[in-house]
C-alpha positions as CSV (number, residue, x, y, z in Angstrom):
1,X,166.6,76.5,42.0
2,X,165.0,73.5,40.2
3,X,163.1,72.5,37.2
4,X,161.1,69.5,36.0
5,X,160.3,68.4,32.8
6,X,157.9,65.1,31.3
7,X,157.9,63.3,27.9
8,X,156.2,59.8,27.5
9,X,155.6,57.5,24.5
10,X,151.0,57.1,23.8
11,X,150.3,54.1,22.0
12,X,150.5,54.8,18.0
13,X,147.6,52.9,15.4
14,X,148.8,52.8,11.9
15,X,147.9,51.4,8.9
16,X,151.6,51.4,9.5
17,X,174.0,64.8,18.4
18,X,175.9,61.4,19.7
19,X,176.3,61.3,23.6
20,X,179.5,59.1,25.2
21,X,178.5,56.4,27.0
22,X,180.3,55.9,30.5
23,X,182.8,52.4,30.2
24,X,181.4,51.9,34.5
25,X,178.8,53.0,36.6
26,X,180.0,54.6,39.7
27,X,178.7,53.5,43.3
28,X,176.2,56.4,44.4
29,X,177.1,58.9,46.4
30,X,175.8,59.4,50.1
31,X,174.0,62.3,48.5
32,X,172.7,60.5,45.8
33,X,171.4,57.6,48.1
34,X,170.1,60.2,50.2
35,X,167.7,61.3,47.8
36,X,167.0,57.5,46.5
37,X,166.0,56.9,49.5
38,X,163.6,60.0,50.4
39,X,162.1,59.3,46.4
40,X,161.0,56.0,48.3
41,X,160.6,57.2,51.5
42,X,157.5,59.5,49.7
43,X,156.3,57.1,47.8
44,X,156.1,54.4,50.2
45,X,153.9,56.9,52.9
46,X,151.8,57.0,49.7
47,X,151.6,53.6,49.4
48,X,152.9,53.7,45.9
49,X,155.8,50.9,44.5
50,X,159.3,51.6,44.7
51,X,161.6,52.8,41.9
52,X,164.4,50.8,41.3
53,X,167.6,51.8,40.3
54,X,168.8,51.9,36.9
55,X,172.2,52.4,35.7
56,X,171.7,53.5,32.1
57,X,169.5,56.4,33.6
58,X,172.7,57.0,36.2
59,X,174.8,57.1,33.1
60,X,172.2,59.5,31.1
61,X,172.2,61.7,34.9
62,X,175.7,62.4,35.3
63,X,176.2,63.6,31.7
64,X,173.9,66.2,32.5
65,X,175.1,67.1,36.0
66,X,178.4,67.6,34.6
67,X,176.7,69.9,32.4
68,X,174.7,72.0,34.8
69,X,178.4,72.0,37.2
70,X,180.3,73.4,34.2
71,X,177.6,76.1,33.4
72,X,177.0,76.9,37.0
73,X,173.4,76.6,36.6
74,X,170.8,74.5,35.8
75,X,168.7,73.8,33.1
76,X,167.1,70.5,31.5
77,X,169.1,71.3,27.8
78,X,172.4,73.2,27.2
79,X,173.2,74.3,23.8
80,X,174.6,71.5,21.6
81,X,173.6,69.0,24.2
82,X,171.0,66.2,23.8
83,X,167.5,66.6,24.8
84,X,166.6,64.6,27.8
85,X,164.8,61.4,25.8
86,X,167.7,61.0,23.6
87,X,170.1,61.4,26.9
88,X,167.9,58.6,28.6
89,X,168.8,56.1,24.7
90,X,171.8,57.0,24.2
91,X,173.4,55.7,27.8
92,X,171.2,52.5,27.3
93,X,167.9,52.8,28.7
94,X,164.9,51.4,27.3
95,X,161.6,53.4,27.9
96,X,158.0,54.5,27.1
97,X,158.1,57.7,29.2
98,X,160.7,59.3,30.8
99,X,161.1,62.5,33.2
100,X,163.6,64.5,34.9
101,X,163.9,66.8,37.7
102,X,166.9,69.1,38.0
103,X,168.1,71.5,41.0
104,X,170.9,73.5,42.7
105,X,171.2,73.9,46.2
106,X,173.8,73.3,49.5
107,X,172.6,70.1,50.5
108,X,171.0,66.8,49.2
109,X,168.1,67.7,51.9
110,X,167.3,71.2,50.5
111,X,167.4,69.5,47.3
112,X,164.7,66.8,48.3
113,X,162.3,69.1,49.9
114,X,163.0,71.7,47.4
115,X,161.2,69.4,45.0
116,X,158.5,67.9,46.9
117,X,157.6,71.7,47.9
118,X,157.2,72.0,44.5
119,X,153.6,70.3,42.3
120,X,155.5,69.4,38.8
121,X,158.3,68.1,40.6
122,X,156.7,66.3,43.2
123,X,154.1,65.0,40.6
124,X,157.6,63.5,38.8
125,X,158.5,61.7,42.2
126,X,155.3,60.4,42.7
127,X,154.5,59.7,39.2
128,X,152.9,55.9,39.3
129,X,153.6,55.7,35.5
130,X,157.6,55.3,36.2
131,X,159.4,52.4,38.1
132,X,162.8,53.6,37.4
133,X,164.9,56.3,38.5
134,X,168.6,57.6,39.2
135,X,170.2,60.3,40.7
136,X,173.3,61.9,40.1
137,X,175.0,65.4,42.2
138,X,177.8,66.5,41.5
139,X,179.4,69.1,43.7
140,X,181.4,72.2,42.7
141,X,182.3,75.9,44.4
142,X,180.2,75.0,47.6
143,X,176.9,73.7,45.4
144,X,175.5,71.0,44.4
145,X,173.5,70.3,41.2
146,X,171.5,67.6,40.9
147,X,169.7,65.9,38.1
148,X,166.6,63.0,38.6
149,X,165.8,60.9,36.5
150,X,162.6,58.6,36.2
151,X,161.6,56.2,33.6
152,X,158.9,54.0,32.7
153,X,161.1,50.6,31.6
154,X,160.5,48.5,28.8
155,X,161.9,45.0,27.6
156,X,164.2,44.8,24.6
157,X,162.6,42.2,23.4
158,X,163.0,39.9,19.8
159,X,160.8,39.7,17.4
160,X,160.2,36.3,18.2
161,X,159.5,36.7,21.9
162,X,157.1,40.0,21.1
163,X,155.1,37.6,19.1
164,X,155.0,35.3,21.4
165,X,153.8,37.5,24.3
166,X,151.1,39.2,21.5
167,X,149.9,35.5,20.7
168,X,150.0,34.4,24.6
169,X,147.8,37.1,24.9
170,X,145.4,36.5,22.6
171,X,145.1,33.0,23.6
172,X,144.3,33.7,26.9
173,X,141.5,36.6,26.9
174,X,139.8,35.3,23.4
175,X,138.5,31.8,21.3
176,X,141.4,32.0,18.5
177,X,143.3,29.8,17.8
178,X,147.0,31.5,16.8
179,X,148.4,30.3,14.0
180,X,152.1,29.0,14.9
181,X,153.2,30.2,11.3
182,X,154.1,33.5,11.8
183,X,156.4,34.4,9.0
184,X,153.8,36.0,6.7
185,X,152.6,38.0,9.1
186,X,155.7,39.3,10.2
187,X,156.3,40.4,6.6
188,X,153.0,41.8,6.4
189,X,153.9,44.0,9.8
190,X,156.6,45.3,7.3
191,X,154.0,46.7,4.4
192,X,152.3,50.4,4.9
193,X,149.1,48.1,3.9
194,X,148.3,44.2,2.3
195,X,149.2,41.3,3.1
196,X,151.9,38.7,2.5
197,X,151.0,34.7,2.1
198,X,148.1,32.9,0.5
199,X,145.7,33.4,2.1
200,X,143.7,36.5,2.4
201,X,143.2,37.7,5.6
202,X,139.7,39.2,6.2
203,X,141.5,42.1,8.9
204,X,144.8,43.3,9.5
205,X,145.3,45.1,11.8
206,X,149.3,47.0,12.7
207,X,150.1,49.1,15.5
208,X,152.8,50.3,17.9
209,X,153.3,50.3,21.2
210,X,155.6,50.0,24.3
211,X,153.0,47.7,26.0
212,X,152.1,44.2,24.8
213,X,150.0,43.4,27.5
214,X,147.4,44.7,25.8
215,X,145.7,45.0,21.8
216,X,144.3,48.2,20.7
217,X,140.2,48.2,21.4
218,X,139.5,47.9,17.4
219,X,140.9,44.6,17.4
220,X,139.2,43.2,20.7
221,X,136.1,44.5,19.1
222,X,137.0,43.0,15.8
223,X,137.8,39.4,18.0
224,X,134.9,39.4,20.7
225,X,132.3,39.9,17.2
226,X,132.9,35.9,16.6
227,X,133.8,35.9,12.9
228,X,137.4,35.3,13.2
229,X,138.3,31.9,14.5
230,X,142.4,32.2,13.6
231,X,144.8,34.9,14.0
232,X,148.4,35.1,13.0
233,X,151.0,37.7,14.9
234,X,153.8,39.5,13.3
235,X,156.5,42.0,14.6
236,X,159.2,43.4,13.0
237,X,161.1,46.8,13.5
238,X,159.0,50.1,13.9
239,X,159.5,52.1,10.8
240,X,159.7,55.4,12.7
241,X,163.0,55.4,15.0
242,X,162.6,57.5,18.2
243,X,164.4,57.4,21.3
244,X,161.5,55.8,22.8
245,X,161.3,51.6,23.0
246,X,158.3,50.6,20.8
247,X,157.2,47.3,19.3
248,X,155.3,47.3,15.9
249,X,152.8,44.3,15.6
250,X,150.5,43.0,12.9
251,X,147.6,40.8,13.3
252,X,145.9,39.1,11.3
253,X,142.5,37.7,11.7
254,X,140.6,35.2,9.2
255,X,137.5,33.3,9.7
């Protein structure tokens, strides 16, 4: 038996149950490296990057194979338990998308070939969107259930070094010049609309997302016209909390 299951984070425009968290991460099994191993083994044939390991997601994992063990089946959400996103946040992990495949079987092998026989799970496995991933198994009555997670990571990152990685970018793939001041734009990231300082902006622009290696295409439109010549960048916390690790931005450009 096994199931799959997807959820990732898009990139938002806009004008603006508690889980226990494991005290130690336990050394993987030789099951659980087993299937680490074959996860990369598949990928690498492909010639796709390895996952790495992450512990948060091995944390977020064995909650739920302890789950699937005690119910004697599996599933990707028990009643009263977590949904899988809020699993992945609540031991730790910081993500834009985040996936999970789940099975039952005798042996780690079964398990591994059970999911690459299989298109949504195999899709999951190969997904080039992730870089993360951890296994957990847990063994009970002559079975073992396992639960694999993936994750796309992101940096938890202060609002001084996201605007510093937003103004590093603009510096380097347009002619503004970014304005070093930053604390009136980081209060204007904080208004649904407006501006804060004296001087009026001629655009503002504010979005959210889990990637700031890149602007939304309305402001590199907006830049490559040549009618702004400064921009000022702004970050503060997103107003919308999800399990998912976003960064809200404002820029501002005048002439």
């Amino acid at each position: 038996m096994k199931f799959a299951r997807r959820i990732f984070l898009p990139l938002v425009l806009c004008t603006l149950a508690v889980l226990p968290v494991a005290a130690q991460t336990a050394t993987p099994s030789v099951a659980e490296q087993y299937l680490f191993s074959a996860a990369n083994a598949e990928r690498a044939q492909r010639g796709l990057p390895a996952l790495h390991w992450d512990d948060a997601l091995y944390q977020a994992a064995s909650f739920h194979a302890d789950a699937m063990a005690a119910h004697s089946t599996i599933s990707h959400q028990f009643a009263g338990e977590p949904e899988l996103s809020t699993r992945g946040a609540t031991a730790g992990a910081h993500f834009s998308v985040i996936s999970e495949n789940v099975a039952m079987a005798a042996t780690a092998v079964e398990i591994h070939d059970m999911w690459m026989n299989s298109p949504h799970h195999r899709e999951n496995v190969l997904d080039t969107k992730v870089d993360r991933v951890a296994i957990r198994v847990v063994r009970r009555n002559g079975e073992l259930y396992a639960v694999e997670d993936f994750a796309k990571s992101v940096a938890s990152l202060s609002l001084d070094d996201q605007e510093l990685r937003v103004a590093s970018l603009l510096q380097r793939t347009s002619a503004v010049t970014v304005l070093t001041a930053a604390e009136d734009a980081r209060k204007t990231c904080a208004l649904e609309s407006g501006y804060v300082g004296p001087h009026k902006p001629w655009f503002v622009m504010r979005y959210t997302s889990s990637d700031l290696e890149r602007v939304p295409g309305e402001l590199q439109t907006r830049i490559a016209s040549g009618r702004y010549h400064e921009a000022a960048v702004g970050a503060c916390v997103p107003e919308r909390q999800t399990p998912f690790t976003s960064y809200a931005i404002a820029v501002l450009l005048f002439p």
